[in-house]
One Martini backbone bead per residue (centre of mass of N, CA, C, O) as a GRO file, in nm:
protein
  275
    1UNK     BB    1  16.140  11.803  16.761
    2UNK     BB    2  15.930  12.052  16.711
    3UNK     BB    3  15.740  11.895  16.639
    4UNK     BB    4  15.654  11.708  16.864
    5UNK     BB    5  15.604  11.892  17.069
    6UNK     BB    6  15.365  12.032  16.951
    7UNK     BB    7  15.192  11.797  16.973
    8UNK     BB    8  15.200  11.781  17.258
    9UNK     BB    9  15.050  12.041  17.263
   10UNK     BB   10  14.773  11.991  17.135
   11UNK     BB   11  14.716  11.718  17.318
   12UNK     BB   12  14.667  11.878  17.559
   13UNK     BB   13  14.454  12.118  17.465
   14UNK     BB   14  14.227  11.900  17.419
   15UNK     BB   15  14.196  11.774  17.654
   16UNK     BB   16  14.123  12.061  17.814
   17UNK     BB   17  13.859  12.079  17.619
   18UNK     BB   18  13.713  11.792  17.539
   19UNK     BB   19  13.782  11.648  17.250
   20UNK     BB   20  13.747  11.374  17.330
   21UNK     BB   21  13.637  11.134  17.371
   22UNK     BB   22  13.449  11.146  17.618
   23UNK     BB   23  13.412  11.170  17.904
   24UNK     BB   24  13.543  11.259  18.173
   25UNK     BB   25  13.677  11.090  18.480
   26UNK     BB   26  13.712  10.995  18.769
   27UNK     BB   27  13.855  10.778  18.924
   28UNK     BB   28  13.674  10.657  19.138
   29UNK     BB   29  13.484  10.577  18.840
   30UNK     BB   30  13.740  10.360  18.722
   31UNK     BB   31  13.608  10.099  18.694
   32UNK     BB   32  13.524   9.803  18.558
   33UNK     BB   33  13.380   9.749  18.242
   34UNK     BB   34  13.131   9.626  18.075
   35UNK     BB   35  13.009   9.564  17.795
   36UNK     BB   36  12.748   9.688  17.819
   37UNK     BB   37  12.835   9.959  17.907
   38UNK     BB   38  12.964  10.010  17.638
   39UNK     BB   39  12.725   9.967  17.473
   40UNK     BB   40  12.539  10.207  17.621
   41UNK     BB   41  12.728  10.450  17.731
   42UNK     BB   42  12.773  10.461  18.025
   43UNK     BB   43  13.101  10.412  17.915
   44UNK     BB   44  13.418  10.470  17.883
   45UNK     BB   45  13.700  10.371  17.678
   46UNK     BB   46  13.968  10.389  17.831
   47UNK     BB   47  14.321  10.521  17.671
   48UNK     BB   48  14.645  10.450  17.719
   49UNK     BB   49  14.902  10.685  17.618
   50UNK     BB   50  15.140  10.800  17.364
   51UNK     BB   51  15.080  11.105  17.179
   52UNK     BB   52  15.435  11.079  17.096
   53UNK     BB   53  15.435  10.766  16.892
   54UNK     BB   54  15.519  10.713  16.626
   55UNK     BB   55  15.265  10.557  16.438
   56UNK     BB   56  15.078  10.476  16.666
   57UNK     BB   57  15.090  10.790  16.745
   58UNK     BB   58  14.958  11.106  16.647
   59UNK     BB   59  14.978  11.411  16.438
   60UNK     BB   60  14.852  11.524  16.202
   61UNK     BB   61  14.835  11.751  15.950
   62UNK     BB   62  14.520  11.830  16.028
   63UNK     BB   63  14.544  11.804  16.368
   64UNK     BB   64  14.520  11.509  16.386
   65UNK     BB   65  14.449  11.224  16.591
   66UNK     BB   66  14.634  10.940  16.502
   67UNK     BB   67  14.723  10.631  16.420
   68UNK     BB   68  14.753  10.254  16.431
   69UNK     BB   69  14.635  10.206  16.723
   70UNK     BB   70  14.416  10.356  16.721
   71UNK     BB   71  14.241  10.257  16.479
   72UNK     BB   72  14.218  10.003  16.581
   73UNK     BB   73  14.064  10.017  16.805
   74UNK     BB   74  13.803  10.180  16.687
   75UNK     BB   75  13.730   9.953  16.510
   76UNK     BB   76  13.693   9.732  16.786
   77UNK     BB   77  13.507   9.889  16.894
   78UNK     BB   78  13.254   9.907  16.668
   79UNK     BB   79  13.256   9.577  16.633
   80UNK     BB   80  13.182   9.571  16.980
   81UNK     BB   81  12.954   9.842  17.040
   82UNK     BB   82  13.104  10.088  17.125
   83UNK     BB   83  13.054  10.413  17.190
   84UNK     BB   84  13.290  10.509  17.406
   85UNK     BB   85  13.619  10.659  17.331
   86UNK     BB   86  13.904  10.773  17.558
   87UNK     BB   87  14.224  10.911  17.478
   88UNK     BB   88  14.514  10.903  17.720
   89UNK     BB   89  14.774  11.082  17.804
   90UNK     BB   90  15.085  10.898  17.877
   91UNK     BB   91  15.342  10.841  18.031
   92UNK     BB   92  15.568  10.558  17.974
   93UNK     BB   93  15.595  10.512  18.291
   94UNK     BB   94  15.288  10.492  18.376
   95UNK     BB   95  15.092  10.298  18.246
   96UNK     BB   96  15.113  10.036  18.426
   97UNK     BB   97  14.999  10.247  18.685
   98UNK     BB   98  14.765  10.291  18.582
   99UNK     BB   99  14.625  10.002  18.516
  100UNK     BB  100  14.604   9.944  18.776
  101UNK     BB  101  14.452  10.208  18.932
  102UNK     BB  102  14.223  10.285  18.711
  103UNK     BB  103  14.302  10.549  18.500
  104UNK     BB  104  14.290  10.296  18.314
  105UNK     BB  105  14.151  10.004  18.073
  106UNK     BB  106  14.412  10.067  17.842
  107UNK     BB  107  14.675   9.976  17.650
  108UNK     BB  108  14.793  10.152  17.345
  109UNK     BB  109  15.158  10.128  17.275
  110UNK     BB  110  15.323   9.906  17.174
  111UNK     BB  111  15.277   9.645  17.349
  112UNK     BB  112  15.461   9.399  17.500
  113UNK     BB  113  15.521   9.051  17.524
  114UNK     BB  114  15.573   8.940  17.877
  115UNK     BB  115  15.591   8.768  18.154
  116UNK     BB  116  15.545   8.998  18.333
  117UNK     BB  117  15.300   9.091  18.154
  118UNK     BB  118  15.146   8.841  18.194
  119UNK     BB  119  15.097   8.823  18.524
  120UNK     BB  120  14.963   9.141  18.555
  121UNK     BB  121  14.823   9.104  18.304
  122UNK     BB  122  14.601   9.130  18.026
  123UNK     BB  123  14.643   9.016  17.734
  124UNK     BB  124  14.635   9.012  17.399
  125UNK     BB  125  14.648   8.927  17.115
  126UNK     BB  126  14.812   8.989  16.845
  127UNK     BB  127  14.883   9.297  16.591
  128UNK     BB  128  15.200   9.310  16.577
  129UNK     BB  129  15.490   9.106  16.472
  130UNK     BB  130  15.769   9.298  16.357
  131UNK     BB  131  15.877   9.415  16.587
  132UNK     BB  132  16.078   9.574  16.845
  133UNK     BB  133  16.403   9.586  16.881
  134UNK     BB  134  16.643   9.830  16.844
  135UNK     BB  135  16.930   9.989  16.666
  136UNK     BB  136  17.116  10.283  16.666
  137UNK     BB  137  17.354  10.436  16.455
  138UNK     BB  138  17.665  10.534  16.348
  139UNK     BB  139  17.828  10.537  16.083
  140UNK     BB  140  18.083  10.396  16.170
  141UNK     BB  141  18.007  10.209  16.488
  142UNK     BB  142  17.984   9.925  16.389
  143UNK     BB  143  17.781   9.699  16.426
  144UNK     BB  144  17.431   9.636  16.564
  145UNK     BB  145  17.252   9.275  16.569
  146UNK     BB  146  17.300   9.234  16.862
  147UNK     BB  147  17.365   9.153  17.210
  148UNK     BB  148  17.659   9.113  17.198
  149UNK     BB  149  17.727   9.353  17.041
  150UNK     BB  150  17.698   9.518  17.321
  151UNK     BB  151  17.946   9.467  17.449
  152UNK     BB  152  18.087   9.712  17.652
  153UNK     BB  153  17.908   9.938  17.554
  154UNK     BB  154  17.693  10.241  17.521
  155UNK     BB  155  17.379  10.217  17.619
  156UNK     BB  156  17.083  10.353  17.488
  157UNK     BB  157  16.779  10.418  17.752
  158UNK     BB  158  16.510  10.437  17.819
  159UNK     BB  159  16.355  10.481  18.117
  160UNK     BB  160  16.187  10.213  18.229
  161UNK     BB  161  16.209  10.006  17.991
  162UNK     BB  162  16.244   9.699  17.811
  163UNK     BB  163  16.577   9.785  17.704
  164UNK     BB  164  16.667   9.807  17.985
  165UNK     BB  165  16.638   9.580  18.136
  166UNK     BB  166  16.778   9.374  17.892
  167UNK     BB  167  17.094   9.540  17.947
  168UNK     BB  168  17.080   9.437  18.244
  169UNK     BB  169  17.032   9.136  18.209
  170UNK     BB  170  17.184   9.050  17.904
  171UNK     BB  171  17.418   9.308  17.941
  172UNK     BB  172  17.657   9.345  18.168
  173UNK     BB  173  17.906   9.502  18.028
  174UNK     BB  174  17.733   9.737  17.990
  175UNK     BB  175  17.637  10.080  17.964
  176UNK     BB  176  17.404  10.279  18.092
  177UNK     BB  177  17.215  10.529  17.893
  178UNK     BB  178  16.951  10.720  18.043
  179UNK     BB  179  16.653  10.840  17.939
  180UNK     BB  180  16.344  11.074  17.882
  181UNK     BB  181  16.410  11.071  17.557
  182UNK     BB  182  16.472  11.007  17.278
  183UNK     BB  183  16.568  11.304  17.136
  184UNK     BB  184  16.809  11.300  17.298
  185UNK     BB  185  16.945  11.058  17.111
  186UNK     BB  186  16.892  11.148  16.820
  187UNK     BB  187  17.040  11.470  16.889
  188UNK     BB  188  17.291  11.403  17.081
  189UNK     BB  189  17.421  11.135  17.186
  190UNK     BB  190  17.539  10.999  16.951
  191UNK     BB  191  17.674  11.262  16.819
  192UNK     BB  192  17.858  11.337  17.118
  193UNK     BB  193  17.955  11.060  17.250
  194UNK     BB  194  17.770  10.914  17.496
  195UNK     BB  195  17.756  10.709  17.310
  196UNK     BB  196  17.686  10.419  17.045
  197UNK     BB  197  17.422  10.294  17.138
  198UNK     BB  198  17.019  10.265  17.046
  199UNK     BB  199  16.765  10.128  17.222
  200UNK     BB  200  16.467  10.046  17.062
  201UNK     BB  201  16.180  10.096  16.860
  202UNK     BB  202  16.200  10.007  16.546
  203UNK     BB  203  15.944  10.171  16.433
  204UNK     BB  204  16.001  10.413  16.533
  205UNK     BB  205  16.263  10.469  16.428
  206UNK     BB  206  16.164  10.453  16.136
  207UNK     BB  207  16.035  10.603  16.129
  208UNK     BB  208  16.205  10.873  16.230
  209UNK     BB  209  16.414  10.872  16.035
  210UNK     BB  210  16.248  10.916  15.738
  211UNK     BB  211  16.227  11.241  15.816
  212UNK     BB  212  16.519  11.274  15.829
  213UNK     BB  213  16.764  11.437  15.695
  214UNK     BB  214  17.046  11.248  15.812
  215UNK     BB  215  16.967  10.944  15.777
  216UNK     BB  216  17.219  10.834  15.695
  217UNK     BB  217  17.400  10.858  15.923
  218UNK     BB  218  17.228  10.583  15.965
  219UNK     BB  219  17.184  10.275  16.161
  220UNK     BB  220  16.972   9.967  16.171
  221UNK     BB  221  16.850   9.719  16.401
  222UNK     BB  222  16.674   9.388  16.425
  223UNK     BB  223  16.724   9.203  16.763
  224UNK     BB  224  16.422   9.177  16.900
  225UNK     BB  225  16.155   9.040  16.842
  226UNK     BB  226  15.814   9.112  16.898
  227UNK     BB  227  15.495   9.158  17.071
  228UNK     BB  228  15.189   9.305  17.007
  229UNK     BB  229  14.959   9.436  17.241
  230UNK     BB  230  14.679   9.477  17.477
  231UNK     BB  231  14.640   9.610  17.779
  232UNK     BB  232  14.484   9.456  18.066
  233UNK     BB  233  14.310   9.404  18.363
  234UNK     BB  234  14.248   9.078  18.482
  235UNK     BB  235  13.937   9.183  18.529
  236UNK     BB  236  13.884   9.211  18.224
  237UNK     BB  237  13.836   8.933  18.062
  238UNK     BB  238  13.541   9.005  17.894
  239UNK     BB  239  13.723   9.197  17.698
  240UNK     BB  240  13.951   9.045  17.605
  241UNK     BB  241  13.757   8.846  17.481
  242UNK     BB  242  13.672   9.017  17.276
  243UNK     BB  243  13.885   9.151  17.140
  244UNK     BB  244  14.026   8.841  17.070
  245UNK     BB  245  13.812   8.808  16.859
  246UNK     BB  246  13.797   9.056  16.670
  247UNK     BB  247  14.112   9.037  16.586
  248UNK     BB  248  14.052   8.781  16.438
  249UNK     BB  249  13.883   8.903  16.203
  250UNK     BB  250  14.069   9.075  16.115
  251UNK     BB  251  14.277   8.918  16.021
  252UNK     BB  252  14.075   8.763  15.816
  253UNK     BB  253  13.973   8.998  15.635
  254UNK     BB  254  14.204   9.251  15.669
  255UNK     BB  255  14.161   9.463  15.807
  256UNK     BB  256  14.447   9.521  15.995
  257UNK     BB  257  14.634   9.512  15.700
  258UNK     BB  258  14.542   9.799  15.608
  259UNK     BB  259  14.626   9.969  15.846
  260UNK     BB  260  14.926   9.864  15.873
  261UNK     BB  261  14.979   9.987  15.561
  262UNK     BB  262  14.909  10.274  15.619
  263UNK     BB  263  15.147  10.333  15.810
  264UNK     BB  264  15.440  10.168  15.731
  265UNK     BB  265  15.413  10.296  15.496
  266UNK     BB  266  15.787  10.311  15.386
  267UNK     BB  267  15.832  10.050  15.548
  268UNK     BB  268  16.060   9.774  15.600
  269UNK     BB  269  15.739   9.620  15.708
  270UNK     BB  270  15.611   9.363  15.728
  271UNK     BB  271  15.324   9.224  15.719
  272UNK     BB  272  15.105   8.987  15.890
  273UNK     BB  273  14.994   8.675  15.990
  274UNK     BB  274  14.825   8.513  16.164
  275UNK     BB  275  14.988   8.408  16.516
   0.00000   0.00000   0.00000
């Protein structure tokens, strides 16, 4: 946890310093930008993420922001001649209000296809489908593998992510019990009795997971499959389509597939064929 705190006071500190790529720019000045602008670099593309959300997102031991989702953007910067790309860390309950109103122009982390987001904003074609929701309890708590199995019991969920929404949605029984920090659960709640299980992000709980001292004491399982996507607003449909190009050459030449086993290995989630 003190890893995690650490990261994020670097990637504040970088942020205050100017040294993400890209010009800071005033939101006022934040509107749809054309691919001309960004291949001449008129205009930085901003992208919203979480700083501290490994594998996706994260601080290497080198002291660089790093991660999957960073790489894949910049590489598909790269190859549709973008100039300039700005990475700004915003927090999760905040960014689809962020790319609505214009102070970011795409989400990137591992953010999932869902019909509600699928109507509100433009999503790309999938770049990563093996993750999902995930189940993680303490040894002899469980099993659960399933929505079904969570009926009647206590389910930690960050507040206003997509797996409280399907528990309060789709297991009427269960006792939704959220938080604003992932690692509230991860150190306090399941410990101390006051959940049962906590519905998370399947890959990130396995990334963070496999560094801790006791993760033997724990057991997690995949219950519901996701498609992970980059989020633009509506309006953006030029950008969306260019990068949904380029995603497809990714895929077919494998280099999608190398930047995610760069970051996925040693976690046991196979790398997909194009969806």
């Amino acid at each position: 946890m003190v890893r995690f705190c650490i990261a994020r006071l670097w990637f504040a500190l970088v942020l205050t310093a100017g040294l993400v790529s890209g010009p800071a720019l005033a939101q006022s000045d934040l509107k749809d930008p054309s691919l001309d602008q960004l291949k001449r670099g008129e205009r930085a593309l901003i992208v919203g993420h979480l700083a501290d959300y490994p594998p996706f997102h994260f601080v290497g031991k080198d002291g660089k922001p790093s991660g999957m989702d960073r790489e894949i953007v910049l590489a598909m910067a790269k190859r549709l001649g973008i100039r300039k790309v700005e990475f700004r860390d915003v927090h999760f309950g905040g960014l689809k209000q962020a790319l609505a109103d214009g102070s970011i122009d795409m989400i990137a982390n591992n953010f999932w296809s869902t019909p509600d987001r699928e109507e509100r904003f433009a999503l790309t074609t999938p770049y990563y489908v093996k993750g999902g929701l995930g189940a993680l309890w303490l040894k002899g708590k469980g099993p659960f593998k399933d929505l079904d199995s969570l009926a009647g019991r206590r389910v930690s969920v960050m507040h206003g992510t997509y797996g409280e929404s399907v528990v309060r949605e789709q297991v009427p029984t269960a006792t939704v019990v959220p938080v604003d920090e992932e690692e509230t659960v991860l150190e306090k709640k399941l410990r101390d009795g006051e959940a049962d299980v906590y519905l998370g992000y399947y890959t990130r709980l396995q990334f963070v997971m496999k560094a801790k001292d006791d993760a033997k004491l724990y057991e997690d399982a995949l219950i519901k499959p996701m498609k992970s996507t980059f989020a633009l607003r509506r309006t953006e449909a030029e950008l969306r389509d260019a990068i949904n190009q380029t995603l497809a050459a990714m895929w077919k030449d494998g280099s999608l597939t190398k930047i995610k086993k760069h970051y996925l290995v040693p976690l046991a989630i196979e790398t997909a064929n194009h969806p």
